[in-house]
Every structure is written in structure tokens, then in C-alpha cells.
C-alpha positions as MATLAB code, in Angstrom:
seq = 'XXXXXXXXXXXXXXXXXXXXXXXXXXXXXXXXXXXXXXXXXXXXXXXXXXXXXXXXXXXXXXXXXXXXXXXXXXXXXXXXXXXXXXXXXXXXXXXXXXXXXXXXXXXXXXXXXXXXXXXXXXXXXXXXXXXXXXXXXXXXXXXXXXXXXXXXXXXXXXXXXXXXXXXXXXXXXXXXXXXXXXXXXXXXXXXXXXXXXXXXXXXXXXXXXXXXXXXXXXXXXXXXXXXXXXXXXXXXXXXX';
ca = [
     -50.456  -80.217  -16.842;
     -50.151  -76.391  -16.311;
     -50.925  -74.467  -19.936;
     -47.814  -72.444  -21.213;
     -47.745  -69.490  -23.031;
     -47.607  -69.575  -26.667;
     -43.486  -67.786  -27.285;
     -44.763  -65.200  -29.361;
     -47.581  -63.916  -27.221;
     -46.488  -60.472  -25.704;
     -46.504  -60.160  -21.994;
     -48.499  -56.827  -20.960;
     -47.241  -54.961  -18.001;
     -49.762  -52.659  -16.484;
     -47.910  -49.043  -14.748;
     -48.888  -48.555  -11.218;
     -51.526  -45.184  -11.336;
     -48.575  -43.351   -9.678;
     -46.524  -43.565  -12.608;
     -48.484  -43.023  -15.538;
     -48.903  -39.815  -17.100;
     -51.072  -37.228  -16.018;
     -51.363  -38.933  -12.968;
     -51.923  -36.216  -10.265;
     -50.641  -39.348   -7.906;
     -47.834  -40.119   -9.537;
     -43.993  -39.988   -7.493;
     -41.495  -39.827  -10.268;
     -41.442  -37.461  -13.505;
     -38.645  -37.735  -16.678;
     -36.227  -35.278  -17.127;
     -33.438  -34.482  -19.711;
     -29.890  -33.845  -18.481;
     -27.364  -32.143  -20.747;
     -23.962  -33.564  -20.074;
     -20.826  -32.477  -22.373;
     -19.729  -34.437  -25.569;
     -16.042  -35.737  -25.855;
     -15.107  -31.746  -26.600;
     -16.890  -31.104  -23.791;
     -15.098  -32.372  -21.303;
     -11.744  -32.193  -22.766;
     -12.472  -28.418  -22.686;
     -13.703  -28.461  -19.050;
     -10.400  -30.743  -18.439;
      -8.316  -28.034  -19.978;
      -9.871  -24.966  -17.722;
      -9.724  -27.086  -14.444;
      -5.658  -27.594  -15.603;
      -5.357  -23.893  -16.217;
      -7.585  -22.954  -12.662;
      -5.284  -25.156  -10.404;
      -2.018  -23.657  -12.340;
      -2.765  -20.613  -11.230;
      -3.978  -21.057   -8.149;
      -1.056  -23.067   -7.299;
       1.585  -20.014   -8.676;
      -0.413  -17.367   -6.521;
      -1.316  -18.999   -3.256;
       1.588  -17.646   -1.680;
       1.983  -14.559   -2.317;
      -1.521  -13.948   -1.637;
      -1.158  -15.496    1.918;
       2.799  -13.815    2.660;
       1.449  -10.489    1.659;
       4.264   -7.716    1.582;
       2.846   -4.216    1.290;
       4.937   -1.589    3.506;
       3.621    1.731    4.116;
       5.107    4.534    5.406;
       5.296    4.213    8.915;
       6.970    5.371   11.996;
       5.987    2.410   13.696;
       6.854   -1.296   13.671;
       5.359   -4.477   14.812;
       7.291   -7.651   15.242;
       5.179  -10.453   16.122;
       7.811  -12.081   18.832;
       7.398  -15.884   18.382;
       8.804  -15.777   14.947;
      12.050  -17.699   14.198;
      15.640  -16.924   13.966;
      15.956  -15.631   11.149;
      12.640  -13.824   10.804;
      14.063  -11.780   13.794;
      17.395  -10.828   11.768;
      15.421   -9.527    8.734;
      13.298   -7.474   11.419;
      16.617   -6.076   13.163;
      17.567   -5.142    9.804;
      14.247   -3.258    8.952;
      14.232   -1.753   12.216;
      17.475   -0.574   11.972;
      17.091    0.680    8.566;
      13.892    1.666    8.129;
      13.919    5.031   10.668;
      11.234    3.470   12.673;
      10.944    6.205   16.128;
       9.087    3.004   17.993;
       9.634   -0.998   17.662;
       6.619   -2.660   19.666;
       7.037   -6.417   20.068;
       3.823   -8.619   20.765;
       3.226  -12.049   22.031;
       1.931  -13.928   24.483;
       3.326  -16.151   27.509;
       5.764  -19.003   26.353;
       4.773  -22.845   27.204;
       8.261  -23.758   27.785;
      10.341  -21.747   30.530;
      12.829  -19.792   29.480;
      16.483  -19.985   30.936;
      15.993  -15.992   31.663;
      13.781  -15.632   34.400;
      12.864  -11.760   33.328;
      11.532  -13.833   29.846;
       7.938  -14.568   30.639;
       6.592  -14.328   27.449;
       7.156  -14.300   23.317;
       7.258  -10.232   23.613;
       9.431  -10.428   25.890;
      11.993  -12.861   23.763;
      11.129  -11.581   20.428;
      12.734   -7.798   22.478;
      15.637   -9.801   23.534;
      15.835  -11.242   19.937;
      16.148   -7.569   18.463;
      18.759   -6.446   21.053;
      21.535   -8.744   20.407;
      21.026   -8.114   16.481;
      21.406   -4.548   16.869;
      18.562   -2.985   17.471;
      18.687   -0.206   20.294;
      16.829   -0.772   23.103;
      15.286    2.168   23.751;
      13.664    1.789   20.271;
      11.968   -1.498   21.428;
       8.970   -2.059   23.508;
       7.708   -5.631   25.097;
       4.243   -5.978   25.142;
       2.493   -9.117   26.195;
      -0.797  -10.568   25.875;
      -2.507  -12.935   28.267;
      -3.366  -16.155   27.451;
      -5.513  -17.275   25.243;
      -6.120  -20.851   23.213;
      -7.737  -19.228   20.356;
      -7.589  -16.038   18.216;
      -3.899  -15.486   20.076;
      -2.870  -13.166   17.667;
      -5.863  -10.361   17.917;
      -5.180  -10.886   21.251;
      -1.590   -9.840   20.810;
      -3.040   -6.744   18.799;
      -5.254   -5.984   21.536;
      -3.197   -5.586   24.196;
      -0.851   -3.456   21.604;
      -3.809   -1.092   21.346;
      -4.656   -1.255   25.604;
      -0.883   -0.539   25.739;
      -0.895    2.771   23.246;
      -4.367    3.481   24.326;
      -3.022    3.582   28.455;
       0.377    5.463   27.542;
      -1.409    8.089   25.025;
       0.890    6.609   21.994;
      -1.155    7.775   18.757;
      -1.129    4.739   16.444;
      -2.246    5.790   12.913;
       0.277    4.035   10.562;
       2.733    0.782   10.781;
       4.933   -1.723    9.502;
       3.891   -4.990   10.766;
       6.741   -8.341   10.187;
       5.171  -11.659   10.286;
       6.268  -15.310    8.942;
       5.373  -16.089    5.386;
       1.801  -17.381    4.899;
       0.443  -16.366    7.937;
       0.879  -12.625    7.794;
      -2.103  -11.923    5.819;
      -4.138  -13.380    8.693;
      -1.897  -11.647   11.152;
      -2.915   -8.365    9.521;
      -6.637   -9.240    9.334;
      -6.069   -9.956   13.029;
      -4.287   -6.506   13.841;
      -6.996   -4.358   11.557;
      -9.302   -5.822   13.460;
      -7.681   -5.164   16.426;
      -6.694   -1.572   16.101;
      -9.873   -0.394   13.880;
      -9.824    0.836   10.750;
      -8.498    4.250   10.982;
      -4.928    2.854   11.478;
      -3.401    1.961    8.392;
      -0.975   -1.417    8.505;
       1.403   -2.174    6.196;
       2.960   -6.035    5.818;
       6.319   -7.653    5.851;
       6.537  -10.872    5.231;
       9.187  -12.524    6.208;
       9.648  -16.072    3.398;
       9.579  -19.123    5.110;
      12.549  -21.336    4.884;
      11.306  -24.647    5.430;
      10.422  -24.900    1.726;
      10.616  -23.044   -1.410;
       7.899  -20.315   -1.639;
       7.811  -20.748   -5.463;
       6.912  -24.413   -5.583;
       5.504  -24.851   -2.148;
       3.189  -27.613   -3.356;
       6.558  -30.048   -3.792;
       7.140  -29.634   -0.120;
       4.819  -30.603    2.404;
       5.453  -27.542    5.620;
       4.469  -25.430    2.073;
       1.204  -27.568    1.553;
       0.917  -27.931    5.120;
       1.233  -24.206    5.668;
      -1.560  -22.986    2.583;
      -4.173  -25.949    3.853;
      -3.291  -24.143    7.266;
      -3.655  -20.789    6.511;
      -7.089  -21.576    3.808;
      -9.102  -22.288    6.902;
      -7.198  -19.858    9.355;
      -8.092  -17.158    7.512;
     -11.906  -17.913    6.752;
     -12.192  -18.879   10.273;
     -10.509  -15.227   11.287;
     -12.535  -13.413    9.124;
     -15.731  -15.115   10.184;
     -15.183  -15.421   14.004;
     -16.709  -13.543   16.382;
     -15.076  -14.422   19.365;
     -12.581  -11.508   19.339;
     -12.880  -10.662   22.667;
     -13.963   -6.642   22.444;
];
């Protein structure tokens, strides 16, 4: 018969060297973590709450940045919609502007005009029939381009005034909602830093700029534009 332990004999577990104190082998080591009491975390609750509020109220107006300048110049990016072009007929018409430049580059569907090759070339067209007098506005196209399309819009404005001896020092440039603060990154870029460009945007429609997060083109749009813009600011493929 095999002897068993008396029940009240302890059982002695020797450490391995590598864990025992002072052990100038040993793998692991004890350390004391702080985490928050009950108060704690109902206070760190409370600030994420209040972080999110207020990220959620100013999101868009950060991103649809509207700062005009006084300018005798304005830019209308040409792909923009309907009525994005009326508001810019109006502020062209209005807003004494000696020179309307029009960017964009070539459209991916054909257009029922054959003189229309490109978005410059619409966005013009676009302008006209809302008022605007034509020999205000000027078409200028950019080549294609898969990526970065709108510095390259803002680089063939500045070959254009650069070839034609156009000084460019101030302007007014009209974009769509969220993405005109990376349109104007785009264009400062662009044009350098001596030219001074002032924003319009124009609100989107598709959802309510105020409580964007309810509709999803408005979270669509700010998870759109919250890696555009990093990935504008950071990119170095801008092609000069």
C-alpha cells in the first residue's frame, strides 16, 4: 500500500531560481498599477461624454471652413453640385470679383456637349446660364490624375496665371461643405504661401450640418474628410 500524507501536513512548493527575489536570473518582477475607484471612473465617464459632445458640435464647421477675404479673384472648384454652382453665381455676381477661374479635371462620363471635356469646363457652363458673364469666367483644366486631384486642379490654376502673367495674391475660393478645408490646404499648397485664400463653403444638403452624426452622407463625409485631410497634409506626392 502506497503511504498518504497525513491532511494537515503542509505541502512546500520550492520557486524556480528565476523567480525568486534577488535573483539576477529571474524573468518576471511585481508591479503596482493604480487604476481609478468608483469616482474615478464615473469622472473619466463624464469627461469622455463632454469630449465627444463637443467634438461632435464642431466637426463641421471645422471641416466646411468659411473665411472670405477680400479678393478680386474667385475659384469655383467645377465638379460641385447644382446648387453649390447657384450660390457661386450669386457670389460671383455680387461679390465684384474682376476674374472667375473655374478648375477641374476631365469628366469620366461624356458629356452631351462635345466642347465639355472636362469639370472646368462644365462648372463655366454651370456659371453662364445662372448669370454670370462670360467674360468674367475662365475654364481651366487639369490633367488626370487618380490621386491628390485637387492640388492638381490648383496647379494647373497657377501654370495657367503663371503662363498668361495673371498676378494671383488674394482669392475667394467655393468648395462643398466638409471638404473645403482640404481643398484649401490643397490650393495653399499649390499656389505658395504668399497668396492669401479665403473659403466659401458651400453646406451640404444631403444632411443637416448641425446634427450630421444622425445622418450617415454627414458621418460618411467627417470619417471621409478625418483621413483626407491627414493624408493631404502628410503626402508628398504633390507633383512639384
Amino acid at each position: 500500500m502506497s503511504e498518504s500524507r497525513p491532511a494537515h501536513v503542509p505541502v512546500i512548493v520550492r520557486a524556480p531560481a528565476s523567480l525568486k527575489p534577488g535573483s539576477k536570473w529571474r524573468l518576471w518582477k511585481t508591479r503596482s498599477v493604480p487604476l481609478p475607484t468608483l469616482r474615478g471612473w464615473l469622472v473619466l465617464g463624464g469627461l469622455m461624454v463632454v469630449v465627444v459632445l463637443i467634438g461632435l458640435r464642431l466637426a463641421y464647421p471645422f471641416f466646411a471652413v468659411n473665411h472670405r477675404v477680400d479678393a478680386p479673384v474667385l475659384v469655383v472648384e467645377g465638379w460641385g453640385v447644382d446648387y453649390m454652382m447657384e450660390l457661386a453665381a450669386a457670389e460671383a455676381t455680387n461679390g465684384g470679383y474682376q476674374r472667375v477661374f473655374v478648375t477641374g479635371g476631365p469628366m469620366e462620363r461624356t458629356s452631351a456637349a462635345p466642347r465639355i471635356k472636362s469639370w472646368a469646363d462644365m462648372g463655366g457652363e454651370l456659371l453662364k446660364e445662372r448669370g454670370v458673364p462670360a467674360h468674367l469666367i475662365t475654364a481651366v483644366p487639369s490633367t488626370e490624375r487618380y490621386q491628390n486631384r485637387t492640388f492638381s486642379a490648383a496647379w494647373a490654376l497657377r501654370e495657367y496665371c503663371r503662363t498668361n502673367d495673371i498676378p494671383l495674391t488674394r482669392l475667394n475660393l467655393v468648395s462643398l461643405g466638409m471638404h473645403t478645408r482640404r481643398s484649401r490646404l490643397s490650393f495653399q499648397r499649390a499656389l505658395g504661401p504668399e497668396v492669401e485664400i479665403g473659403t466659401i463653403a458651400v453646406d451640404s444638403r444631403e444632411f443637416d450640418p448641425k446634427r450630421w452624426w444622425r445622418f450617415s452622407e454627414g458621418v460618411k463625409s467627417v470619417i471621409s474628410e478625418s483621413i483626407g485631410l491627414p493624408y493631404a497634409w502628410l503626402s508628398v506626392d504633390y507633383g512639384n
